[in-house]
Structure formats: C-alpha cells, structure tokens
N, C-alpha and C positions, 0 to 999 in steps of 0.2 A: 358310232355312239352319239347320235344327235346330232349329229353334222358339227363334231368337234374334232378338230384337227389334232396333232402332235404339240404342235406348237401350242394352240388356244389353251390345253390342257398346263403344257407348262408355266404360261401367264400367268392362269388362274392358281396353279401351288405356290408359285413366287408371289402373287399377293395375298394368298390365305399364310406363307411362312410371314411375311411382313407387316401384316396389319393383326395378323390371327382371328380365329373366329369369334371371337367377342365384338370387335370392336368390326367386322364386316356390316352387319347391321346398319350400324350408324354411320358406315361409310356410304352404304346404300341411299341410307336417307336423305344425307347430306349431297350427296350427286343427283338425287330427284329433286331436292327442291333448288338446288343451281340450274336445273334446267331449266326447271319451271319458271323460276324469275328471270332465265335469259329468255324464253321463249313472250312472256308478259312484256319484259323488257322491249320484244322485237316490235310487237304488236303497238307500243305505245303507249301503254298504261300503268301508269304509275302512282301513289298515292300523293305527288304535287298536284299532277292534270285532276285528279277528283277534289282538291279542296280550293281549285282556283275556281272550279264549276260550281260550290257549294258559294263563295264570295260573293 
C-alpha cells in the first residue's frame, strides 16, 4: 500500500494518537518552514547579509 511498511504505518498512528488530527496541519507547517530557513540558512542568506548590502 504505497510503499508503506508495518512499521512506517505504526509511526504515523503514534503520531496522529499524539498530536491528533487537528493540530497535524500545523505540525506540517511548522516542519516546512524549519526547513525552509535551515535550507536559506545553508545557502547564506539571511536578513542581516541583505540590510548590511542596503548600508
């Protein structure tokens, strides 16, 4: 089923019992924009390096 294991199925109940489905949403979001500023972060841009460039 999707190339989802036994296990991968149990992860995801143990964190739908844990967080419940309300609040998964906004777990989501908050894990993509963590990424997103470590990935920004890797890259070297940040909003000091843009207002030392505006100075």
């Amino acid at each position: 089923m999707f190339g989802l294991s036994g296990g991968h199925l149990l992860i995801l109940a143990v964190v739908v019992l844990l967080f419940g489905s309300r609040r998964l949403p906004d777990l989501g979001s908050a894990l993509g924009k963590g990424v997103h500023a470590f990935k920004k972060g890797l890259e070297g841009k940040n909003s000091d390096d843009d207002q030392n460039k505006l100075s």
